[in-house]
Phi, psi and omega in degrees: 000139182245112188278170175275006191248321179293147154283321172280013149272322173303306162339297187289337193266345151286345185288331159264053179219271212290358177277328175305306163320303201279330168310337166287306173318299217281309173302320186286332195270312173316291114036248208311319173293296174354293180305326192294309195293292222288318176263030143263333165305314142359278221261338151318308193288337200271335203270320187287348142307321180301310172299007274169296182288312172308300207287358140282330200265163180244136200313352176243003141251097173285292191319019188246008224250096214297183172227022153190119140219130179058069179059037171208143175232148186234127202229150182256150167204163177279135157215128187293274199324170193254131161241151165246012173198159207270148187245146157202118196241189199232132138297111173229089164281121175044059165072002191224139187273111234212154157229134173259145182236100157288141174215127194283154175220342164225055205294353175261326164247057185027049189248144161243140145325086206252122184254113167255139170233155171306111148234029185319290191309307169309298154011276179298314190295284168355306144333274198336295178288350174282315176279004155276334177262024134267348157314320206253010165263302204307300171334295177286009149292312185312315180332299186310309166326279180326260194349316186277322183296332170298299179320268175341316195280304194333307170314298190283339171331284179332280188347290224282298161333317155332280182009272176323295201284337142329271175323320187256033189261159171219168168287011169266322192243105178193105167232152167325127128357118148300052205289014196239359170264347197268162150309155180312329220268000173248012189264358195280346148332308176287320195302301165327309195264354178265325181275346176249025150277329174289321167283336165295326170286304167316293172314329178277339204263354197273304182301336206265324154336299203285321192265281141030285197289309176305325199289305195289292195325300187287304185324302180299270156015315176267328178267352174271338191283310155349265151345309143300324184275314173329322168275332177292356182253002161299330195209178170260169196238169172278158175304307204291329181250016150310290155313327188257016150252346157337294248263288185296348165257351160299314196303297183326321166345276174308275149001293200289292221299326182308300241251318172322285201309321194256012157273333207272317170323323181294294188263048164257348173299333202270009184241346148257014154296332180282359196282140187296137179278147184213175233230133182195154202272128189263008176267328198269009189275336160271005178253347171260342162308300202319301176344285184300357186262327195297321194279008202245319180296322213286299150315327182242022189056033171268175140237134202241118164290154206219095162239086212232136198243167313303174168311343163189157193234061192291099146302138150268127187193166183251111203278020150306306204310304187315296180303340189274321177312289192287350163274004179273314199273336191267352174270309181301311181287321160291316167330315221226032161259143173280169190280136199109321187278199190217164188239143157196140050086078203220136199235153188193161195256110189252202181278353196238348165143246182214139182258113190231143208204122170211150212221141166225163172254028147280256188262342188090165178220165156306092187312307186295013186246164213224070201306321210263009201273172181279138150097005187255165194208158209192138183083172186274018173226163200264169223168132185272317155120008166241044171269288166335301175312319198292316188293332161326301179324289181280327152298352172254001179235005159277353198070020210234196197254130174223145188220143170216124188207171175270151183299148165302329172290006197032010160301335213169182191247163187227087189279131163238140166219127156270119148254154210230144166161149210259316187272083178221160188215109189254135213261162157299132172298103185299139170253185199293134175235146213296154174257185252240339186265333150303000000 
């Protein structure tokens, strides 16, 4: 059955609509020529008799006008009507086929020349040949048929094969693609379907981490809050060491509600990757974060430098996602800067889209660690250690580039984000305008 939904039924179905067509055309012009050829040949032959017989018989002797050679016979006749151009028609007496030539011979007493000749045989060979060329058109349908049903399976091999390898993929079982095995014209496909196997392994391995490391995380907290009441209930105690385990187990709390928040923090991301994108200046969305951070570095005796290029960057984009990156890298870079130095914040137009770069002078991190995974954590501050994931995180759903590395200068670590994209619009550097009193 050829459904209207397959492609490879359409396929097949155009390849037989058009092939039938062309096999109807090309035989019917075939025909027709054959035919043409054969009563142009014909009527040569009929017209140079005629001319032949005129130019021996003399006009007051008609009777001498032979009566049968070589199947053909010839009569002198009359036609009342005016004719101007020579007839030649077709006859079928008793199943047998005849073609007549009128050829003028007398124009004063409207006499012509009527030649018939036997064309039964021709006929027939004419059948013949119509009906050997609908015999070697029925074959060559049949072929084509086949042929399309091959081909079409040929086209859809790759297809059905992705199929397969797909379908029996699981989050236990998932490997790349063989794309150096697929055709050219399927490999931008494979490439596709090897980069969301890859994000999908990321993504499995990260959730399975994420629930792990929480699971480890709550565990400690819960097991000191035990752990403190169990000894404070061996024997009795004065209030002061009542209170302090009181104390230690608001802090364990305190501790479960953080670790709480920033898992819940995962899944309010994963509900904002569904968020609709909308067109925003991503220079002035970074000079109003920077803001807020500058009175907060400001407050801890820091300084937060502010360099951000070109003057404005207009994106179609979603910008939580954007805010959750850069305040985790502008949180981070005060978190782990000491007091006197300074963090800052640079922003610039590379050939891959716009470059956002913010740098600190703290301790630096372990390049061999695997910084963007849940629950990892680094340096001399506490921390639950899903910060980096979220931003990972949100930066694989902007499409965009994200890096964490140490400074060329060993001062300090260097956080990066490229965002990439085709719908941007860089608007010209407003000037200043003069005031009033100039």
């Amino acid at each position: 059955m050829l459904s209207k939904r397959s492609i490879r039924s359409r396929f097949i179905l155009q390849i037989l609509v058009a092939s039938a067509g062309l096999l109807i055309i090309f035989s019917s012009i075939l025909y027709v020529y054959i035919q043409q050829s054969i009563f142009d040949e014909k009527r040569r032959e009929l017209i140079h008799l005629a001319q032949n017989v005129v130019m021996h018989t003399a006009i007051d002797q008609p009777q001498q006008f032979p009566n049968e050679t070589l199947g053909v016979t010839i009569d002198l006749v009359t036609i009342q009507e005016e004719v101007t151009t020579l007839l030649l028609g077709e006859r079928t007496i008793n199943n047998e086929h005849f073609l007549v030539l009128y050829y003028p011979f007398d124009s004063t007493n409207k006499s012509y020349i009527r030649i018939t000749k036997e064309f039964t045989s021709t006929k027939k060979l004419l059948n013949r040949i119509l009906n050997s060329i609908f015999i070697i058109n029925a074959i060559s349908f049949l072929f084509v048929v086949v042929y399309a049903f091959a081909f079409a399976n040929m086209l859809i091999a790759p297809i059905t094969a992705l199929t397969t390898k797909l379908s029996k993929m699981n989050e236990n079982f998932m490997n790349n693609l063989d794309i150096a095995r697929l055709p050219i014209e399927f490999m931008p496909l494979g490439e596709s379907v090897n980069n969301l196997i890859n994000r999908i392994q990321t993504f499995v391995r990260y959730q399975k981490e994420l629930f792990i490391g929480a699971a480890h995380e709550l565990k400690t907290p819960l097991a000191v809050m035990k752990l403190k009441n169990e000894v404070t209930l061996i024997k009795t105690r004065e209030s002061d060491k009542y209170i302090e385990a009181l104390k230690t187990n608001i802090d364990s709390i305190n501790q479960m509600n953080k670790i709480v928040a920033d898992i819940l923090n995962v899944g309010r991301q994963e509900g904002a990757h569904f968020e609709k994108p909308v067109t925003i200046d991503v220079i002035a969305f970074l000079h109003q974060k920077s803001s807020d951070f500058k009175l907060l570095a400001e407050h801890e005796n820091k300084q937060l430098i502010i360099d951000l290029k070109p003057n404005a960057y207009i994106m179609l984009t979603q910008p939580s996602l954007i805010n959750q990156i850069v305040q985790n890298f502008l949180q981070n870079a005060l978190k782990f800067t000491p007091e006197g130095k300074s963090v800052s914040i640079t922003s610039c137009e590379t050939d891959y889209g716009l470059e956002i770069c913010v740098e600190d002078e703290g301790c630096g991190i372990d390049e061999h660690m695997d910084h963007f995974a849940p629950f990892k954590r680094s340096g001399n501050k506490s921390g639950v250690g899903l910060g980096l994931f979220l931003a990972k995180s949100a930066a694989d759903a902007l499409n965009a580039t994200i890096n964490l590395r140490n400074r060329e200068d060993g001062k300090g670590a260097k956080a990066t984000l490229i965002l990439c994209s085709s719908l941007v619009c860089l608007l010209p550097k407003k000037k200043p305008q003069k005031s009033k009193k100039e």
